[in-house]
C-alpha positions in Angstrom: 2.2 8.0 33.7 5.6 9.3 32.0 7.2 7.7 35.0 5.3 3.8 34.8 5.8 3.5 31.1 8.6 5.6 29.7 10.9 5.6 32.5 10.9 9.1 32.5 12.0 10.8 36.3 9.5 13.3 35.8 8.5 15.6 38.5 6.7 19.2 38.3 10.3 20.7 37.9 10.9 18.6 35.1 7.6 18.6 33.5 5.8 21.4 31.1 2.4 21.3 29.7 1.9 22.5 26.1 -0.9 23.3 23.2 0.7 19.9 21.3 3.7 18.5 20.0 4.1 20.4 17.7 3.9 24.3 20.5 6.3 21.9 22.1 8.6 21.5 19.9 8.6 25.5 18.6 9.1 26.4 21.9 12.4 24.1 22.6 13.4 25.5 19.2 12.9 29.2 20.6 14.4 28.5 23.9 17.8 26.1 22.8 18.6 27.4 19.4 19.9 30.8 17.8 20.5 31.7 13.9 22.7 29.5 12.2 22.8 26.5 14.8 23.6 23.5 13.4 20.5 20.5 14.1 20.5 17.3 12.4 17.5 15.8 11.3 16.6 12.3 9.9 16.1 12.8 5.9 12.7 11.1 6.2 10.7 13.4 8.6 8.3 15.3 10.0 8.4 18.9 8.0 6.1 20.7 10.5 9.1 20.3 13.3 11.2 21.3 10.3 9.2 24.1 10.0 9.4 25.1 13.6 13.6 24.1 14.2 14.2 26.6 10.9 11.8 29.5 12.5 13.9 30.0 15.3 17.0 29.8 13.0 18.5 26.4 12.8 20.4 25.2 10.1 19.3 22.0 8.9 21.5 19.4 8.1 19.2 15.9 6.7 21.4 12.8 7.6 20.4 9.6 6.3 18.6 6.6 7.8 20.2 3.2 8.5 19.0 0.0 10.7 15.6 1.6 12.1 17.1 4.9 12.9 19.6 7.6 11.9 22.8 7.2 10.6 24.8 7.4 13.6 28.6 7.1 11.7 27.1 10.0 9.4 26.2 12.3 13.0 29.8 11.6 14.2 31.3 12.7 10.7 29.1 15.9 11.2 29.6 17.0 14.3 33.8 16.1 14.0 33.1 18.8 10.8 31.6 21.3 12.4 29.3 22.3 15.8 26.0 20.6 15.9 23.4 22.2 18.3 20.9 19.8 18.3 19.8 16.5 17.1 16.4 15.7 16.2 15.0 12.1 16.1 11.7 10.2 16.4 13.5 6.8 18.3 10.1 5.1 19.0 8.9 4.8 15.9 10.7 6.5 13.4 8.7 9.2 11.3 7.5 8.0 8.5 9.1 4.9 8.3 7.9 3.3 11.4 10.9 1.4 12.1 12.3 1.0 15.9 15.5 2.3 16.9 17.6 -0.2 18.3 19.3 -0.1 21.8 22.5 -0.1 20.4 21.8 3.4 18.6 20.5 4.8 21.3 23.0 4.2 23.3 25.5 5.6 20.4 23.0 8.8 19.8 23.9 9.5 23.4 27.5 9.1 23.6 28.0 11.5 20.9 26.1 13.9 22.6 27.9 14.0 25.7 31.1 13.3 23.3 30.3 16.4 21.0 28.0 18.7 23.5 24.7 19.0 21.6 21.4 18.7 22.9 19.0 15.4 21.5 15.2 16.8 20.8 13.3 13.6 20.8 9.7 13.4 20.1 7.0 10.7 19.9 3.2 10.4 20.3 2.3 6.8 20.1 4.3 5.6 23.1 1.0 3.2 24.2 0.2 2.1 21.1 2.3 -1.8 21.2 0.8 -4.6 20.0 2.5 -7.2 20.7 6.0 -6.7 22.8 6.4 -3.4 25.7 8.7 -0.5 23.5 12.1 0.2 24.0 12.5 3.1 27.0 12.9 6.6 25.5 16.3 8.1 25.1 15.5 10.8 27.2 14.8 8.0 30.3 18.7 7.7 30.7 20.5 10.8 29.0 20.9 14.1 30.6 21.2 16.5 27.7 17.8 14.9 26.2 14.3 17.0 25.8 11.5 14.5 25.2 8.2 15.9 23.5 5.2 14.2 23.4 1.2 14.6 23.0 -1.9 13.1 24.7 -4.1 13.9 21.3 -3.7 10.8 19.7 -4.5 8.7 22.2 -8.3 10.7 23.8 -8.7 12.5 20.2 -7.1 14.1 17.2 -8.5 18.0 17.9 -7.3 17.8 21.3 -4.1 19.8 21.9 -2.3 18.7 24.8 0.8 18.2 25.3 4.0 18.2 27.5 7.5 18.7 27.4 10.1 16.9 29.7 13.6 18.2 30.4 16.2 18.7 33.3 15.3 21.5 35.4 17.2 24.0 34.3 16.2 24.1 30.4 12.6 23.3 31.7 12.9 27.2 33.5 13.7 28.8 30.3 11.0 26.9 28.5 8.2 27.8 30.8 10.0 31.4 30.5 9.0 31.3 26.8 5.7 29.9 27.0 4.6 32.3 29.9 5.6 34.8 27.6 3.8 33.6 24.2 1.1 31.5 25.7 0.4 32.4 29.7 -3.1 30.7 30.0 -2.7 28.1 28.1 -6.1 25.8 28.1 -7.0 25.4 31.7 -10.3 24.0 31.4 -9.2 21.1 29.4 -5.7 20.4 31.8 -8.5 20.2 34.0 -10.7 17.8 32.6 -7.5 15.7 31.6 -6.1 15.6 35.5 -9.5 13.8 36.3 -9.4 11.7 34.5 -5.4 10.2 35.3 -6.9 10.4 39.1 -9.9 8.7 38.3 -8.0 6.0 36.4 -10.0 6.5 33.1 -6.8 7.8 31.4 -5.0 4.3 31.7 -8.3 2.2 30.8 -8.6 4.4 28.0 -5.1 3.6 27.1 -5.8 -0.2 27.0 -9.4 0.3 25.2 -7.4 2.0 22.8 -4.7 -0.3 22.6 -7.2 -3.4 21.3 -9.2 -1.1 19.0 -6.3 0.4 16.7 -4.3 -3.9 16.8 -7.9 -5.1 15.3 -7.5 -1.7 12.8 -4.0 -2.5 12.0 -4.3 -6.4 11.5 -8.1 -5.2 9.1 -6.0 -3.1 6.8 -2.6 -5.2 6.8 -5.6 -8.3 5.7 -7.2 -6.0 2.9 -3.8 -5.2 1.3 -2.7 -8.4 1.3 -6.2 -9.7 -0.6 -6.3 -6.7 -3.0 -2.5 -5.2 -3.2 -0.7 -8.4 -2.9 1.4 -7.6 -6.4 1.8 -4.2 -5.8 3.1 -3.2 -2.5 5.1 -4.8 0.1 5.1 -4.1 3.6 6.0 -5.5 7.2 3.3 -5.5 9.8 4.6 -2.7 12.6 4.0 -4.2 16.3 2.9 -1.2 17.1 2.0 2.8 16.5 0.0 3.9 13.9 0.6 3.4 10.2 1.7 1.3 7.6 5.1 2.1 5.5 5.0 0.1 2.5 7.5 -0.4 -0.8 5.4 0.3 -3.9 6.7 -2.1 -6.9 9.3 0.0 -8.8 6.6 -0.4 -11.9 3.8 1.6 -10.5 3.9 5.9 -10.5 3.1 6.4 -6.6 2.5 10.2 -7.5 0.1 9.3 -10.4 -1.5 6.3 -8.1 -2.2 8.7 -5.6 -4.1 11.1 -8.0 -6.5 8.7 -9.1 -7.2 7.4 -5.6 -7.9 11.0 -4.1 -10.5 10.5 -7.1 -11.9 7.2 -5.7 -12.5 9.2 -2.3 -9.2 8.0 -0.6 -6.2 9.8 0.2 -2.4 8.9 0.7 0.8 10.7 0.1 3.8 9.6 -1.6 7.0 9.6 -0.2 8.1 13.3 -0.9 5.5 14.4 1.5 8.2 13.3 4.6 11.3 13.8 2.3 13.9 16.4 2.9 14.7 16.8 -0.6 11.6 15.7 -2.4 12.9 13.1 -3.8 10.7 10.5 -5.7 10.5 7.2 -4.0 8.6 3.6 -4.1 6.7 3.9 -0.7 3.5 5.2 1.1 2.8 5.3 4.3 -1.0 4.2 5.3 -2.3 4.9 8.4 -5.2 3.1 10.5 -6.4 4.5 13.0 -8.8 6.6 12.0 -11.1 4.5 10.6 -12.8 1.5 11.2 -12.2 -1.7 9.8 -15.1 -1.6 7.5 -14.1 2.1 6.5 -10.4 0.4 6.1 -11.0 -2.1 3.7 -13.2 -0.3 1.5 -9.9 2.2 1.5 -8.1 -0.5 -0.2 -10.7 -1.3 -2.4 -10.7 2.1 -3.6 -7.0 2.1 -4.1 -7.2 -1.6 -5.5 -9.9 0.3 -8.1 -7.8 3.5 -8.6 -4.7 1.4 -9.5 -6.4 -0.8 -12.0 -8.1 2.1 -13.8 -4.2 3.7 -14.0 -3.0 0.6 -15.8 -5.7 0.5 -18.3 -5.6 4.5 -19.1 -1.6 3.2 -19.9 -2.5 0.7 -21.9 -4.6 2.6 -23.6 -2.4 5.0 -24.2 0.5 2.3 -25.5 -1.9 0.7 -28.1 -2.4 4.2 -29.1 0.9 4.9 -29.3 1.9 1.1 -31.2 -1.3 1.4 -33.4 0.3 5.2 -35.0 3.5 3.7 -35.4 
């Protein structure tokens, strides 16, 4: 499969099966880093592979995001300062922001690391999930210094933790040296199950199944924001993965919107919740795939309903206010 549509050369030397993504990623944390390594991450992230990098000692340095990925003239100015160990990125489709890398940075992301000697830790889950146009080949399909993580969960279901790990040879020895030693069953009867079904070809009809159900989900809940949240948020339809990052308008409190919706049974996060340095800003990030398109637009009712309610609690409150004046 990693070698039909990511382009990966993977072979059993190159190829290690893990608990997740995220077991993954802790143990190419444990295995390539020591105390006080430099790794560059994308200010808008994924905090439980922050988590993991700064368990096993890494020094995180947050560089920002420009043109669908990270901020490549920022990594050069970083790694000319000082040695960088590692570079972590989500190419595919960046995390939380959705937004596609483009060749062009790629191809950049691995000059420098060849250029500057650090390792690129790249990581995505959602490879199958296009809607409209094939992705963009992983990184990790042409660079030599790349370690690709990635996870079958959310593609067969979300409590299933199964995952893999591909890198050269070499690094792949000491990795399966790490996980013999924290994890040496793993979940055999599961791997199991999951090799039967790639040879019985379920896993790839599954794949397309999948495929059609979360494009309809997407297209339901990009429909119901446009007919209830039209003045409110603002968003581009993704051609593929799974979620929604949409621009709030600058007038509405995304923190106080998303206390009165967790009221009205529905439940988003603002944008601190990805960013490095908790900073408040206008977006959310909405995802679809986990309900149906009934479920979804009654989500955005709810929000729709949550958002009004906010508005007139203010203008409550500023006749209140104009009224004791």
């Amino acid at each position: 499969m990693l070698r039909r549509t990511r382009g990966l050369r993977a072979t059993a030397e190159t190829l290690l099966v893990t608990r997740g993504s995220e077991h993954g990623i802790d143990l190419v944390a444990r295995t390539l880093l020591a105390p006080g390594d430099v790794v560059a991450v994308e200010e808008m992230g994924w905090p439980t592979a922050w988590s993991a990098l700064e368990l096993a000692g890494a020094r995180l340095v947050a560089l920002p995001l420009r043109e669908g990925g990270l901020d490549m003239e920022a990594l050069a100015a970083l790694a000319s300062r000082e040695p960088v160990r590692a570079v972590f990125v989500t190419p595919h489709r960046q995390f939380p922001t959705t937004a596609v890398m483009p060749a062009r940075q790629r191809a950049r992301l691995s000059q420098l690391a060849l250029e500057h000697r650090f390792a690129i830790i790249e990581e995505e889950e959602d490879h199958e999930f296009y809607y409209e146009e094939k992705p963009l080949l992983p990184i990790s399909s042409g660079s030599s210094n790349a370690i690709y993580v990635g996870s079958l969960s959310n593609f067969l279901t979300p409590g299933l933790g199964t995952g893999f790990v591909f890198a050269p040879p070499l690094a792949l020895e000491r990795l399966a040296a790490v996980k013999a030693a924290t994890d040496p069953k793993g979940d055999a009867a599961v791997e199991c199950a999951i090799a039967e079904l790639f040879e019985d070809g379920e896993m790839l009809r599954h794949m397309r199944r999948m495929r059609r159900v979360y494009g309809s989900r997407r297209d339901a809940l990009a429909d119901a924001l446009r007919r209830h949240l039209k003045e409110a948020i603002a968003f581009d339809v993704p051609d593929g993965g799974m979620a929604l990052w949409a621009r709030v308008d600058d007038s509405i409190d995304v923190s106080e919107w998303a206390r009165a919706a967790d009221l009205e049974g529905v439940i988003f996060c603002d944008s601190r919740a990805y960013d490095f340095f908790h900073r408040d800003q206008p977006f959310v990030r909405l995802g679809f795939t986990y309900h149906d398109e009934a479920e979804l637009a009654e989500a955005v009712r709810r929000m729709a309903r949550a958002l009004k309610n906010l508005s007139h609690v203010r203008s409550k409150a500023a006749g209140r206010a104009a009224s004791s004046r």
